[in-house]
C-alpha positions, 0 to 999 in steps of 0.5 A: 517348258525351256529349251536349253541350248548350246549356240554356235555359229555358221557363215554369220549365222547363230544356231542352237542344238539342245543341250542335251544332245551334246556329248562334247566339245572338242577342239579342232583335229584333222579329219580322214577323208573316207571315199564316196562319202556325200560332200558334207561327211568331211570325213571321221577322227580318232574319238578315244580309240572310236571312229567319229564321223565328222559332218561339215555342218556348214555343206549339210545345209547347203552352204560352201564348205568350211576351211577348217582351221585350228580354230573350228570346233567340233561338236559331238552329238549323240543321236539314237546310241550313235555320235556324229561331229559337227564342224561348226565356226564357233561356239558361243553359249549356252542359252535357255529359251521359252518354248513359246518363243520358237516359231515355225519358219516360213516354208518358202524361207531361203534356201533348205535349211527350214528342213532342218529346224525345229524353229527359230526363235529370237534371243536378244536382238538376233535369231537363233536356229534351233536344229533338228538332230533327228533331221540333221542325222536322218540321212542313211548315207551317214552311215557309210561312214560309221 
């Protein structure tokens, strides 16, 4: 079995979502902050008329949070009927990956992040991050902002 990944960057770092959970990518539009809404929900967009909320991908998994510009994509995911968008640096490429090759990360890894994933794996001569979606999204404050 392959994974197909869309490979995108976060604070240097290089990630992987399946492919199939992609429903698109669109260019940077500011967001509308919403209020009492955890940090990493930097807020939602005007999706074709729908309300999108938007997550700051980079806050999610604990890190400072993204100065979003016109050059940061987001990334919209499609999870159990319901689209979330991923604040993300860059999008690099799609990529196929053994299944073979995704590892477990150590428990005792920096930070939280190692909730998030399904694995890493190797790809060239760097570490992709595989994330979990199902994870990612898990969160029942999400929906406040739905």
């Amino acid at each position: 079995m392959r994974y197909e990944l869309i490979t995108f960057g976060i604070a240097g770092q290089l990630f992987g979502l399946d492919i199939m959970t992609i429903r698109e990518i669109r260019a940077w539009s500011p967001v509308t902050r919403l209020p009492r809404v955890p940090d990493h929900v930097a807020g939602v967009v005007n999706l074709r008329g729908a309300v999108l909320p938007v997550i700051d991908l980079s806050v999610r998994l604990g890190w400072p949070p993204t100065e979003a510009t016109a050059r940061n994509p987001i990334i919209v995911t499609e999870y159990q009927g319901q689209s979330r968008g991923l604040i993300v640096h860059d999008v690099n490429d799609i990529v196929s990956i053994e299944a073979n090759a995704l590892q477990q990360p150590d428990a005792g890894a920096a930070d939280h992040i190692t909730h998030y994933l399904e694995g890493v794996a190797p790809l060239d001569d760097q570490m992709v991050m595989v994330l979990d979606l199902k994870k990612l999204m898990s969160a029942d404050e999400l929906d406040l902002a739905a």
